[in-house]
C-alpha positions in Angstrom: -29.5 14.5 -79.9 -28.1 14.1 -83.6 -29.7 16.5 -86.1 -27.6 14.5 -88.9 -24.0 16.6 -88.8 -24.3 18.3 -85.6 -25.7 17.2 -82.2 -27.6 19.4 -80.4 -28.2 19.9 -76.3 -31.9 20.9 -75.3 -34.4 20.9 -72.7 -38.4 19.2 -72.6 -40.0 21.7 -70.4 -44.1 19.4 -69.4 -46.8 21.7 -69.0 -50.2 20.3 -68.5 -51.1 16.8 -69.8 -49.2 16.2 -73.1 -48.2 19.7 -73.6 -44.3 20.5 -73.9 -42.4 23.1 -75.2 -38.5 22.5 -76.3 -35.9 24.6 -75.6 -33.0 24.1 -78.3 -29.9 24.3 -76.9 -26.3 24.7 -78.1 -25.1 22.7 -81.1 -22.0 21.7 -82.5 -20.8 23.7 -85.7 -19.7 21.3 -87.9 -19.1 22.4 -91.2 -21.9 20.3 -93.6 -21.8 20.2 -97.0 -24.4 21.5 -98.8 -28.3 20.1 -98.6 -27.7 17.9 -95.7 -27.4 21.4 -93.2 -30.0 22.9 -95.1 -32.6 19.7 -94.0 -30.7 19.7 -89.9 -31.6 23.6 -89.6 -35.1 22.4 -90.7 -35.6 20.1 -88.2 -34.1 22.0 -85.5 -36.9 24.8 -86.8 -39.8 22.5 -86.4 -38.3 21.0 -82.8 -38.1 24.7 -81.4 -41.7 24.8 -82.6 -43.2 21.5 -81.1 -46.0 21.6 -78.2 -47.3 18.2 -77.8 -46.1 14.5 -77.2 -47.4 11.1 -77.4 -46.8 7.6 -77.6 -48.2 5.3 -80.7 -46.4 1.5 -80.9 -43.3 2.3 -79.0 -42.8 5.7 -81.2 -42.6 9.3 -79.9 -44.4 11.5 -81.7 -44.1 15.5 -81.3 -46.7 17.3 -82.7 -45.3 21.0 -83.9 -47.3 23.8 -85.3 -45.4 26.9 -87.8 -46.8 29.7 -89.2 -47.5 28.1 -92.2 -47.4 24.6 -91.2 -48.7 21.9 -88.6 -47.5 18.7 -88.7 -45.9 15.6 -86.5 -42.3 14.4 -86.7 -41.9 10.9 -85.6 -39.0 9.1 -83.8 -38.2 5.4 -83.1 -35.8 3.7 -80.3 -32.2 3.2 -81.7 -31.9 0.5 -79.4 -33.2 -3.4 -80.1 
């Protein structure tokens, strides 16, 4: 995937039902300038953290929960 400067390698592992864990993989070290890496090791945070999918109007939504914060990220086809 594309975390906005570097792309990243992972793995979906399925457990039961909707369940799923995400195993972050290797990424590419592009140097970033300033806020945009800040926001990318964010997101990569919250991936490494999700444990649920679903489907809502041709979106994928993972559903992530942190120590101090549960939330869902969602994502959208790039294709038409």
């Amino acid at each position: 995937g594309e975390a906005g400067c570097n792309s990243y390698e992972g793995e979906a592992i399925n457990g039961d039902g909707r369940d799923v864990r995400i195993v972050v993989g290797p990424s590419s070290a592009r140097r970033c300038p300033g806020e945009p890496i800040a926001i990318e090791e964010e997101f990569m945070r919250r991936l490494a953290a999700v444990e649920r999918f679903s489907f809502l109007n041709g979106r994928l939504l993972l559903q992530y929960a942190l120590e101090d914060e549960a939330d869902v990220m969602c994502f959208k086809s790039m294709n038409p």
